[in-house]
N, C-alpha and C positions, 0 to 999 in steps of 0.2 A: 114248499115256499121257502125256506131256510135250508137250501143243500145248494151249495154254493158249486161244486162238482158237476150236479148234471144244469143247472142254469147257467153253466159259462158255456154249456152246448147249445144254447139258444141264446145267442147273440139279438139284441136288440138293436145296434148300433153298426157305425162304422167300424170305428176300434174296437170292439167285439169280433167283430167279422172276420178282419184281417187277423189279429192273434188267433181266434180258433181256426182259419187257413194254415195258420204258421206251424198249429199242434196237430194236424191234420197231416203236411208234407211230413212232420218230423216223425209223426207213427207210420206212415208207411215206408219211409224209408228204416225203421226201425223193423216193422215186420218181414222185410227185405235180408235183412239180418237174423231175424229169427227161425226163418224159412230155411234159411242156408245152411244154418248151423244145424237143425233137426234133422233137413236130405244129407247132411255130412254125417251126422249121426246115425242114421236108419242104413246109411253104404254103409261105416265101421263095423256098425252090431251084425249084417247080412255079409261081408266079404271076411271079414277079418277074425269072427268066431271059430271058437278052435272045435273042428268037427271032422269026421272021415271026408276025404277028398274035397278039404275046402279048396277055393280057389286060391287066394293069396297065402301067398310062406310067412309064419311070424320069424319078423326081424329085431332084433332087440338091438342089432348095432349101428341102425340106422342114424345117424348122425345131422345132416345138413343134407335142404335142398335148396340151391342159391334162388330160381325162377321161383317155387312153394316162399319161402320167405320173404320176397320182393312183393310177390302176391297178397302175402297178409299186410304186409303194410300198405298198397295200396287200394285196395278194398274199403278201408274203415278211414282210409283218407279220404275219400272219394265220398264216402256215405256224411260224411263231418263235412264235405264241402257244400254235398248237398243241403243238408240243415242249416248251414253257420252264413251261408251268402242270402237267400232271402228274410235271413233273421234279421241280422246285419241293417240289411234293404230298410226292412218295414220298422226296425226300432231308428232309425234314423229319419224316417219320416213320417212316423208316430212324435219326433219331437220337436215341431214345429206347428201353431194351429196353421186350418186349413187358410187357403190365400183369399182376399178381400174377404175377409169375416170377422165381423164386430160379435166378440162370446159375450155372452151371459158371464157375470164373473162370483166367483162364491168363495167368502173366507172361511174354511174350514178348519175348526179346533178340538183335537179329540180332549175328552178330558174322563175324569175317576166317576164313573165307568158312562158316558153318554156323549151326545156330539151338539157340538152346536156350531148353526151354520148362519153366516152374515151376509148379506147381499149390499156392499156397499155401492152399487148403480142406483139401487130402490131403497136401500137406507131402511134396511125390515133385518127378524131375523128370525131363527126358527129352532127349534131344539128335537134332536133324534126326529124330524123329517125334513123331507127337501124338494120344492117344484120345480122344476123345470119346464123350458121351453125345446117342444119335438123339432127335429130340423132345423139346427141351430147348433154350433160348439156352445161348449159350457166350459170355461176355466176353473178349474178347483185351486186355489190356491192354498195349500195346508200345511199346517203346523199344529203344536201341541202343548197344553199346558199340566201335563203330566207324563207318567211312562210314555216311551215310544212305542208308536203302535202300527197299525197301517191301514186306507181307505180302499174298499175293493165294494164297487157295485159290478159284479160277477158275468151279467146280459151286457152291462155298456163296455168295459175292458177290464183292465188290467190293474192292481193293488199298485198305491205307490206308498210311501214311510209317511208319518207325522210324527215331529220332532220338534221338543222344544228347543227355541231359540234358531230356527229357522224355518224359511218358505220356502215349499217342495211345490212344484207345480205339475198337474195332470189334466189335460183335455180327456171330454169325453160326448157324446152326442149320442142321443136318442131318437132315433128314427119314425118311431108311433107312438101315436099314445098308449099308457098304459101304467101298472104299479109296479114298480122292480125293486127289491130288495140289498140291501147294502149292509154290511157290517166290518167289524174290528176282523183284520186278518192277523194278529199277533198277540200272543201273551201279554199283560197288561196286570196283570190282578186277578184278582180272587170273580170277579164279576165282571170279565172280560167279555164270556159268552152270550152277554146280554145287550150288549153293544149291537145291534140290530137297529136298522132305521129305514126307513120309507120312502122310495122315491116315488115324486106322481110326474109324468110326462105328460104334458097337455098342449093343446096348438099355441104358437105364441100368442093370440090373442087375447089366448084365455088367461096365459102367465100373466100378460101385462093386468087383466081386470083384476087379477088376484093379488097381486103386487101392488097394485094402486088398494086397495081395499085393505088390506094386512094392515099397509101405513096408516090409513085415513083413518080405521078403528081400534085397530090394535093399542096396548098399551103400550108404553115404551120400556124397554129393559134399562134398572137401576144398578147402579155398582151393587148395592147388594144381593140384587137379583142373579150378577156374575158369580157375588162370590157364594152365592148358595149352589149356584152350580159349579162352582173349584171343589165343593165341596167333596169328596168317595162316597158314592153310590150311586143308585140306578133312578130312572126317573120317565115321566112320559112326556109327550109330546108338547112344549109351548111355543109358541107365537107370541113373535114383540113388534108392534109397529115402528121402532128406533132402537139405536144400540150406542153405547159409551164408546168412543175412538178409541179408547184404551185399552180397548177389549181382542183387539190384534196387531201383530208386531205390524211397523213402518214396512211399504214396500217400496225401495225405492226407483225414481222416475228411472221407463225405461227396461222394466223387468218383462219377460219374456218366458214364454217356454224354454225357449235353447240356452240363455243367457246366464249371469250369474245370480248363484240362488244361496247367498250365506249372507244373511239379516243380523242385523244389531237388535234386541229387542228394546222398545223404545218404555219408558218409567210405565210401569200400567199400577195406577191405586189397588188396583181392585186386589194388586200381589201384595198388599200392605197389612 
């Protein structure tokens, strides 16, 4: 459940899919290269061992072969173009969401040592887990109000930073339903590795009855509710039916995936 290594091998998502194609080309083209160099090594150690009536003469003054040295360089250029151009391709179109699609949009803040995530479409909020809607983009919009760290749910894509005093933004979509696991990809502290949280992927229909129900009973999160969570340490899972606006930097109108992403943070009490 927590091996982040073999569940980026099972892609749940689109952006999962495409990045593990991308690691996919780039090890075979790497084993391409590993191949070459062992049949170059298994000829050396068979022609060039010094034995009664070997085949090749050892030469120690061999010097320079112009075509042998044109060759090594373009070999490993070649292999580099192959990786470097659909890398290229797909993180450039990994950074736009997909077209006519309204996301799900989610404020994410790492904090000492636990996450909390704000849904301001549904005006809810939720701590070290997070629902989602299957078949559908999800905006993560992230930042942090402590060390930097970074957001990696492993099955749906790829880790992006959170930093305070700016919003970093990452699409990602989940394909089926299901529970996929998420945690802290960077050093942070002493209880970094406990940074672990929940996703649950369910039909949007379901999101929306959950999201209307979170609000309609849930309690609402209090500034000192926040600042027990600014607080260092670890903690379990809450639900708030409301959150204080203050509680994430200003985004302002216009902000986008591709666009510019360096925020002012706007007065938050809760930092007082």
């Amino acid at each position: 459940m927590h091996w982040p290594a073999f569940l980026l091998l099972h892609p749940a998502g689109p952006v999962g899919a495409s990045e593990l194609h991308l690691m996919e080309e780039a090890a075979i083209a790497m084993g391409f290269v590993i191949l070459f160099v062992f049949v170059l090594f298994a000829v050396a150690v068979v022609r060039f061992r010094d034995r009664p009536g070997r085949r090749a003469p050892y030469a120690p003054h061999f010097r320079e072969h112009r075509w042998l040295e044109i060759l090594w360089f373009v070999i490993p250029a070649l292999i580099l173009t192959v990786i470097a151009v659909p890398t290229v391709r797909q993180t450039y179109a990994l950074a736009s969401l997909p077209t006519a699609q309204d996301p799900v949009v989610v404020d994410v803040t790492s904090l000492d040592w636990k996450w909390l995530f704000e849904y301001p479409q549904q005006h809810i909020a939720t701590v070290n887990y997070l629902e989602i809607p299957t078949g559908e983009p999800v905006l993560f919009e992230l930042t942090a109000n402590s060390p930097m760290n970074t957001f990696w749910i492993p099955q749906l894509g790829g880790m992006e930073y959170t930093m305070s005093g700016r919003v970093l933004p990452l699409w990602l979509e989940a394909s089926k339903p299901g529970v996929y696991w998420g945690h802290s990809g960077n050093f942070s502290g002493i209880d970094y590795e406990e940074m672990f949280f929940r996703v649950k992927a369910v039909p949007p229909a379901e999101f929306a009855r959950w999201a209307a129900s979170v609000h309609a009973t849930a309690r609402p999160m209090t500034l000192a509710d926040y600042r027990q969570l600014l607080r260092p340490g670890t903690t379990g899972e809450w639900t708030f039916g409301s959150y204080p606006a203050s509680t994430f930097p200003k985004v302002p109108t216009g902000f986008t995936l591709s666009g510019g992403m360096y925020m002012v943070m706007h007065d938050n009490p809760a930092n007082n």
